[in-house]
MARPA-542641 format. One line per field, with one value per residue (C-alpha): x, y, z. Coordinates in Angstrom, 2 decimals. Layout:
BEGIN
c1 = (X  ...)
c2 = (Y  ...)
c3 = (Z  ...)
//
This chain:
BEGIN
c1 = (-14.55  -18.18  -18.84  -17.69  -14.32  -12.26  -8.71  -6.41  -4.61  -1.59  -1.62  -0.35  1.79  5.30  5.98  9.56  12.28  14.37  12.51  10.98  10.91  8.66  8.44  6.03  3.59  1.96  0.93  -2.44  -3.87  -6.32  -8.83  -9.63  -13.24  -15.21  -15.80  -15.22  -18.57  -18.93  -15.22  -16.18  -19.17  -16.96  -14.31  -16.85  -18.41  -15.10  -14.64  -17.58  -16.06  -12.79  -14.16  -16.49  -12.67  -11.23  -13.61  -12.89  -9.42  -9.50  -11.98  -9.79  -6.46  -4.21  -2.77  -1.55  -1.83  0.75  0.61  3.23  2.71  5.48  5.79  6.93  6.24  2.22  1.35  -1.18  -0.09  -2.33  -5.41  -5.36  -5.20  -7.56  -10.31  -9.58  -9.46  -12.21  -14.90  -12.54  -12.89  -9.67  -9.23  -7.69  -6.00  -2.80  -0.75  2.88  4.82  8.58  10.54  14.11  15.51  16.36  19.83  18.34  16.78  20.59  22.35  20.26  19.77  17.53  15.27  14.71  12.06  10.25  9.75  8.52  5.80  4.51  0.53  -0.15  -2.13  -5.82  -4.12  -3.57  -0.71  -0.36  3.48  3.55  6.88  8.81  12.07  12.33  13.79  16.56  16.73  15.36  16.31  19.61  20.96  19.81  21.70  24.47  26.16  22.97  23.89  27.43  24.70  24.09  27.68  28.31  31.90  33.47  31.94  34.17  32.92  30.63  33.08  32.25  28.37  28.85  27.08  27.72  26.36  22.90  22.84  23.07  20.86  17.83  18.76  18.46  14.98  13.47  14.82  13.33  9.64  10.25  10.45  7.18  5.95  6.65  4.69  1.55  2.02  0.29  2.26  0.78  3.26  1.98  4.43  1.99  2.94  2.79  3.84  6.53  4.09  1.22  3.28  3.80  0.63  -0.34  2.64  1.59  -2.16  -0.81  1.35  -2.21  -4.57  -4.55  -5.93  -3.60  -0.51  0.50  0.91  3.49  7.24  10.49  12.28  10.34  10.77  14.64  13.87  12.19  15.36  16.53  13.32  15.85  17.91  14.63  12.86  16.46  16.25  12.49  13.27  16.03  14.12  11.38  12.90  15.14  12.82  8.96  8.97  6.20  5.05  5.37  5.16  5.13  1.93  2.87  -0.18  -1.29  -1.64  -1.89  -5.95  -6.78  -9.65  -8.32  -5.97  -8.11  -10.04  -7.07  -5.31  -9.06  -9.50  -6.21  -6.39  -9.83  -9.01  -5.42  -7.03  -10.26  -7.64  -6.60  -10.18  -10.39  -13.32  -15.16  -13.42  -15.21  -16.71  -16.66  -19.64  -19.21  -19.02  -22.13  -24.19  -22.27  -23.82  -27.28  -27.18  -25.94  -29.34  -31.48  -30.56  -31.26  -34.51  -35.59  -34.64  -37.32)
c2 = (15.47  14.89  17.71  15.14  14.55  17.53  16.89  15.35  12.12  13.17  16.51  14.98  12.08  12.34  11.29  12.47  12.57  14.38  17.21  17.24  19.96  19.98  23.39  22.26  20.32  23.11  22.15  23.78  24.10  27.09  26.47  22.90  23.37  21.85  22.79  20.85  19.76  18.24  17.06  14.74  13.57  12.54  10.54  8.87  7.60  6.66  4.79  2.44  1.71  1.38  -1.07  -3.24  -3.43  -4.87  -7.82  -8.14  -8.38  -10.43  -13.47  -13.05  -13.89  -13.05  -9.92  -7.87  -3.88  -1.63  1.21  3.22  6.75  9.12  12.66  14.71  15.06  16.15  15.89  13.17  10.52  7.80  9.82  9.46  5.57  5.79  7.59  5.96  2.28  2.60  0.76  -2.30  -5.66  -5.47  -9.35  -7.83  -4.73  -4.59  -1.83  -1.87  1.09  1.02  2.66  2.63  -0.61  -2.99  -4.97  -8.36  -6.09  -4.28  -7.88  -8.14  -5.93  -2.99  -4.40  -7.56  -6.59  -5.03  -8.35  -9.86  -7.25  -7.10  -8.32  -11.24  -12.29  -10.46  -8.12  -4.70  -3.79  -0.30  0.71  4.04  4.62  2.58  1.25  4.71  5.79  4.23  7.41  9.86  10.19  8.10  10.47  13.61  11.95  9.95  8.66  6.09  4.29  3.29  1.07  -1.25  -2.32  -2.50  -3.42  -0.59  1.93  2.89  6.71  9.16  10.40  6.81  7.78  9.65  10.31  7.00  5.29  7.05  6.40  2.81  2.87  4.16  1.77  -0.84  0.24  0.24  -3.40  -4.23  -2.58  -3.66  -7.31  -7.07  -5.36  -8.04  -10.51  -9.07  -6.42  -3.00  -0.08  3.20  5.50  8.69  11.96  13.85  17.46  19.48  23.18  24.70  26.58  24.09  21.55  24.63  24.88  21.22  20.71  23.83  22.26  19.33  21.13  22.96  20.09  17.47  15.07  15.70  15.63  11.80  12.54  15.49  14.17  16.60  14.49  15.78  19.01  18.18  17.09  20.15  22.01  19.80  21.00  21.89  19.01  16.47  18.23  17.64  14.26  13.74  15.52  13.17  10.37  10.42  11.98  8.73  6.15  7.52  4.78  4.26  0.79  1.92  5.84  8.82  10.80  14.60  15.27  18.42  17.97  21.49  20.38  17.47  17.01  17.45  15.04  12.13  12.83  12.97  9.78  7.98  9.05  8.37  4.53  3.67  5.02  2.93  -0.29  0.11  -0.31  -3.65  -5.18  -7.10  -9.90  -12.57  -15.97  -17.95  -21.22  -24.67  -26.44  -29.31  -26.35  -24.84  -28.48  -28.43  -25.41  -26.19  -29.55  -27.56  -25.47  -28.18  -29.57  -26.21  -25.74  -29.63  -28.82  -29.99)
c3 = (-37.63  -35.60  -32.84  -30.44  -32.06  -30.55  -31.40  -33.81  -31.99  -33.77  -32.43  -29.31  -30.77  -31.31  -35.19  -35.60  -32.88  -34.50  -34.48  -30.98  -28.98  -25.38  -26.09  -28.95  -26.61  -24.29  -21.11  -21.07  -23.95  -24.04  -26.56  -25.58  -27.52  -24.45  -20.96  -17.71  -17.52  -21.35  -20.75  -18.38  -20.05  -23.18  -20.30  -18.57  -22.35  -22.97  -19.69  -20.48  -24.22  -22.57  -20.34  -23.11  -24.72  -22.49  -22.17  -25.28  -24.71  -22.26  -24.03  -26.97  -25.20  -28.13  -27.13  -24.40  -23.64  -21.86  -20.93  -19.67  -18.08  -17.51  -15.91  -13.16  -9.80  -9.00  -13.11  -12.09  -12.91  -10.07  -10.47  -14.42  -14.10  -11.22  -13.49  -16.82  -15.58  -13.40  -15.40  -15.81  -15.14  -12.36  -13.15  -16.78  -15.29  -13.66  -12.27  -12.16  -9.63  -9.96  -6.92  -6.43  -7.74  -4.49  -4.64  -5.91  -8.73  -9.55  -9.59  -12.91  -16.33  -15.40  -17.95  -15.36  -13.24  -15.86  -17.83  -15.17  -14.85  -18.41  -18.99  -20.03  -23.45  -22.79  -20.32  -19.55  -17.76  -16.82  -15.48  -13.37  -13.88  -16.08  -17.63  -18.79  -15.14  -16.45  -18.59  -16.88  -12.75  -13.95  -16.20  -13.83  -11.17  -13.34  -9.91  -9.53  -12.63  -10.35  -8.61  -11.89  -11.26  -14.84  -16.31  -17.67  -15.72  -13.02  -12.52  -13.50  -16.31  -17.88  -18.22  -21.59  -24.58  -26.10  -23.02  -23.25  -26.87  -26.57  -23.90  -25.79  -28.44  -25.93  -24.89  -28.45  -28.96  -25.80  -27.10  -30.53  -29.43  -27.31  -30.19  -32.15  -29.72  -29.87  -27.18  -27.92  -26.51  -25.56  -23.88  -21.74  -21.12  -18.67  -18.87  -16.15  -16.01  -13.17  -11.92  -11.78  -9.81  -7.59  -6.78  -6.72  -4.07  -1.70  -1.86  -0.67  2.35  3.02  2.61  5.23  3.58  1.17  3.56  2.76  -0.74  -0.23  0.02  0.66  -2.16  -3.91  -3.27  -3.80  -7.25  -8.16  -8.03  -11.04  -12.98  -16.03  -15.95  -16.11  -18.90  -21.04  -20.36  -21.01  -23.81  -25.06  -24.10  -26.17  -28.79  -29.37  -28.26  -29.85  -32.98  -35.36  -33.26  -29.95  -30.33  -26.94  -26.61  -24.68  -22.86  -21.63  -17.65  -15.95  -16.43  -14.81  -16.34  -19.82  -19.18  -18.24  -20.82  -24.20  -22.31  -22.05  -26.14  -27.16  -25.39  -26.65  -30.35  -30.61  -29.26  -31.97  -34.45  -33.34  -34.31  -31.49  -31.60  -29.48  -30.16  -32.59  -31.24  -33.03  -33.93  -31.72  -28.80  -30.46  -29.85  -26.41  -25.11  -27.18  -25.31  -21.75  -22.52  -23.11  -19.49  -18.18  -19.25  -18.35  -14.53  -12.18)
//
C-alpha cells in the first residue's frame, strides 16, 4: 500500500457471519496512522472523486447505488451523509429516513415502503435507517411486530427463533434480487461506544444549539444498550453476503468515520468501471453540425 492508503477495506468488512463477533470491530481504533488534520484532507479528496462518480453514474443510467447506514443513537449517522455527499450533484442523491411505520405502511409487507424508496438507474439512494429496523428495534421490542398483523402471530410467544430466521432470509432475497438488477449495495454499521454516546447525549442536553437533536426516547432506548447490540449482532451476522456485504465502522471519531465510509464508497464503486455512454456516429455529425451553427451566429 501507497502512504495514502491507510487501511485494509476488509479490515472493516464482514466476510463470514458465522464468525462475527462486534467485539471484533473496536469502536475507536487507536492507531488510525493519520491525524485529524491529514484525515480530513484524505475525506475531502475523496468527496470530489465521490462526486466526479456520480456524474458518472448518473450519464450512464445503468445502475443504481444504495446505501444503507445503520447504528445507534448519537453514532452519527446525518452528519456522515451530510459530509460525504456533500460534493454531489443533489439531482443524483437521494435520502431515505424511515420512522415508525404509519398504518397505510403496516397494511402492507414491511418491505413495501422500502421499494418504493430505492434509486433509480444512475442514482444514489442513501436510507438512514432501513428495512433492517425490521430486525433490530422489532426484535428488542418483539410486541411491535403485533402491529404487522401477520397470520399466525397472535402474541409475543409467536415471535421465536424460527420467525427471525426467516426473516433475515427474507431480507437477503430482497437484496439479492436488487442485486441482481444492477443495484450496488453498500451497508454501514456505525459503531459507537456506551460511553461515547454518553457523552454525545449530555453535549446535546448542554448545547443549545444542540437541544433539538436530544430526544428522551432516546434516552429510554439506551437502557436496552445490551439487547440492541445482540440484535445488531445477529443481524449482520445472517444477512452480510458476498454481493451485498456489512461494513462495522469505527464511530467514537467522527472524523475517522467520515473518512473510512467516504474510502470504502469511492473504492466499491471504482470497481464497477463505470463510463461515459458512447455516442453514435450519426449523434457525433449531430453535435458537429449543432457546433457549426454555433460558431456561424451573427
Amino acid at each position: 500500500m501507497g502512504k495514502k492508503e491507510l487501511f485494509d477495506i476488509d479490515d472493516f468488512r464482514v466476510t463470514d457471519g458465522k464468525k462475527f463477533s462486534l467485539s471484533d470491530y473496536p469502536a475507536e481504533v487507536k492507531n488510525k496512522g493519520m491525524d485529524k488534520v491529514e484525515g480530513e484532507m484524505l475525506t475531502r479528496n475523496d468527496i470530489e472523486d465521490l462526486a466526479a462518480l456520480q456524474d458518472v453514474l448518473y450519464a450512464e443510467n445503468r445502475r443504481a447505488v444504495l446505501i444503507v447506514i445503520q447504528a445507534m443513537d448519537a453514532a452519527g449517522k446525518d452528519g456522515t451523509i451530510k459530509h460525504i455527499m456533500s460534493g454531489v450533484n443533489p439531482a443524483g442523491v437521494s435520502v431515505s429516513n424511515f420512522k415508525s411505520p404509519t398504518a397505510a405502511e403496516l397494511d402492507h409487507d414491511y418491505f413495501w415502503r422500502h421499494y418504493i424508496a430505492l434509486p433509480g438507474k444512475g442514482q444514489i439512494g442513501i436510507f438512514n435507517r432501513s428495512h433492517y429496523e425490521n430486525v433490530l428495534i422489532t426484535k428488542v421490542h418483539p410486541e411491535f411486530i403485533l402491529n404487522e398483523k401477520h397470520a399466525g402471530i397472535e402474541s409475543v410467544k409467536d415471535v421465536n427463533k424460527s420467525f427471525w430466521d426467516e426473516r433475515y432470509k427474507q431480507i437477503c432475497r430482497f437484496e439479492k434480487n436488487l442485486v441482481e438488477n444492477d443495484v450496488t449495495i453498500l451497508k454501514f454499521f456505525l459503531h459507537v461506544s456506551k460511553e461515547e454516546q454518553k457523552q454525545r447525549f449530555l453535549d446535546r442536553i448542554e448545547d443549545p444549539k444542540k437541544n433539538w437533536k436530544f430526544s428522551t426516547a432516546d434516552l429510554k432506548e439506551r437502557a436496552y444498550w445490551d439487547a440492541y447490540q445482540s440484535a445488531y449482532e445477529d443481524a449482520i451476522a445472517n444477512t452480510s453476503t458476498k454481493s451485498a456485504p456489512w461494513f462495522v465502522i469505527p464511530a467514537d471519531n467522527k472524523w475517522y468515520t467520515h473518512y473510512l465510509v467516504g474510502k470504502i464508497i469511492c473504492t466499491e464503486l471504482k470497481k464497477l468501471d463505470l463510463k461515459y455512454p458512447d455516442i453514435s456516429t450519426s449523434e457525433k455529425e449531430a453535435l458537429l453540425k449543432s457546433k457549426d451553427i454555433l460558431l456561424n451566429e451573427t
